[in-house]
C-alpha positions as CSV (number, residue, x, y, z in Angstrom):
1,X,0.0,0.0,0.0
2,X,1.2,3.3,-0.4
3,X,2.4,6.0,1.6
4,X,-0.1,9.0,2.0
5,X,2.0,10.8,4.3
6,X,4.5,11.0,7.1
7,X,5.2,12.0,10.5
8,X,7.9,12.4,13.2
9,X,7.5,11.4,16.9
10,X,7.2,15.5,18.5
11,X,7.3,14.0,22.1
12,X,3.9,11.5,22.5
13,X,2.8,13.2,19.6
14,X,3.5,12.5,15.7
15,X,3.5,15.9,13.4
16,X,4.2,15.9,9.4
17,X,2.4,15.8,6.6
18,X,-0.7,14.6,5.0
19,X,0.2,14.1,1.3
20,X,-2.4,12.6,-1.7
21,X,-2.7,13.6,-5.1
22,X,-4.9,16.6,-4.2
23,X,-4.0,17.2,-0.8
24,X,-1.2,18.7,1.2
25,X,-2.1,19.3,4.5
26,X,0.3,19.6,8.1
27,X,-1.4,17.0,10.5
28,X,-0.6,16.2,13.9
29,X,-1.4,13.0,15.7
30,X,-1.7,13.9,19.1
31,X,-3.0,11.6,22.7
32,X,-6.5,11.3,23.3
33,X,-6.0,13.2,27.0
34,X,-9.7,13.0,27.7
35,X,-10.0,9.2,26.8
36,X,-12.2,7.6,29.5
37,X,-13.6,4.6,27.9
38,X,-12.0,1.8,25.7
39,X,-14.4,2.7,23.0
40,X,-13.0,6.3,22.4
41,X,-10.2,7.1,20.4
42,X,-6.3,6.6,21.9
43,X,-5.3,9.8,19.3
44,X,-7.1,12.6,17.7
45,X,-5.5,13.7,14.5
46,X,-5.7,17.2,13.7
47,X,-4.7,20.2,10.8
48,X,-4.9,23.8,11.1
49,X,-6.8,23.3,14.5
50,X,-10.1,21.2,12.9
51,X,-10.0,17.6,14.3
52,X,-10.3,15.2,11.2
53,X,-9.8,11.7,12.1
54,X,-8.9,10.1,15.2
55,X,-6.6,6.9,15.8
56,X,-6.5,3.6,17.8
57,X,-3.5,1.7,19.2
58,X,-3.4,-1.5,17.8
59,X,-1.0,-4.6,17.4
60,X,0.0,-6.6,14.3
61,X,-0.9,-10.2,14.7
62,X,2.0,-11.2,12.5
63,X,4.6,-9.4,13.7
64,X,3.1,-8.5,17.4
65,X,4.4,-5.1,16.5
66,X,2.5,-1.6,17.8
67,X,0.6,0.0,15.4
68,X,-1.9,3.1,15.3
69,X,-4.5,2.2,12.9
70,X,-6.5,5.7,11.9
71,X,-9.7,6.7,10.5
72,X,-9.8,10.5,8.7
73,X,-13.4,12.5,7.7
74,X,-13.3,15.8,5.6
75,X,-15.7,17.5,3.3
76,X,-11.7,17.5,1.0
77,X,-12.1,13.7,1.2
78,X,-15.5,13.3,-0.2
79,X,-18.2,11.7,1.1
80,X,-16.1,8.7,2.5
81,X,-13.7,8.4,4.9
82,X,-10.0,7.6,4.6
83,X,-8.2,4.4,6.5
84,X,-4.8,4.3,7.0
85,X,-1.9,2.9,9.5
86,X,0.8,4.8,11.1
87,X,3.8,2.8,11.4
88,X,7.3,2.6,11.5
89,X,8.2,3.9,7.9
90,X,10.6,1.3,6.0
91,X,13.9,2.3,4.7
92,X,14.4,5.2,7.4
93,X,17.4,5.1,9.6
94,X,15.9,7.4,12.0
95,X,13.8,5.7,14.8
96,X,11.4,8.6,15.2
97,X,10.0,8.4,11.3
98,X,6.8,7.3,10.9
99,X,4.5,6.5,7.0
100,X,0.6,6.6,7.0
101,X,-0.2,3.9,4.8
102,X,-3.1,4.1,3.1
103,X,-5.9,1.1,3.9
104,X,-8.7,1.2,1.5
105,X,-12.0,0.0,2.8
106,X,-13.2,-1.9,-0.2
């Protein structure tokens, strides 16, 4: 799958960039501090200050590795949402570099 953008740890936060063929947007993936249920979100991803999309810890039942699988909503995306997976991105030497990796629903 490919990469739709990517993101360095900022602290427990991840910032970078949201890239797709018609979109360029600055994002940050930040901890759900008001998470008080296991049904709510672990992050809330944001741009510009507008929340649009949200993010759950998760872990790879292959590899048992930790990953934060995410789910993004606005009017620029269409009427659908957009699914993706931040993880380690491949082919980076530096440990804090992260890809969002584009899931398609269908």
């Amino acid at each position: 799958m490919p990469a739709i953008g990517y993101v360095t740890r900022d602290g427990r936060s991840f910032k970078g960039q949201l890239r797709t063929l018609s979109i360029r947007a600055e994002i940050e993936i930040a901890p759900n501090t008001r998470k008080t249920s296991e049904a709510q979100p672990d992050y809330r991803v944001s741009s510009g200050g507008v929340e649009v999309g949200a993010g759950w810890l998760r872990r790879s039942e292959s590899s048992g590795n930790d990953y934060v699988s995410l789910s993004l909503a606005a009017p620029e995306f269409g009427p659908r949402r957009l699914y993706a997976n931040l993880g380690r991105a491949a082919g980076h030497d530096d440990e804090d570099a992260f890809a969002i990796i584009w899931n398609p629903a269908d």
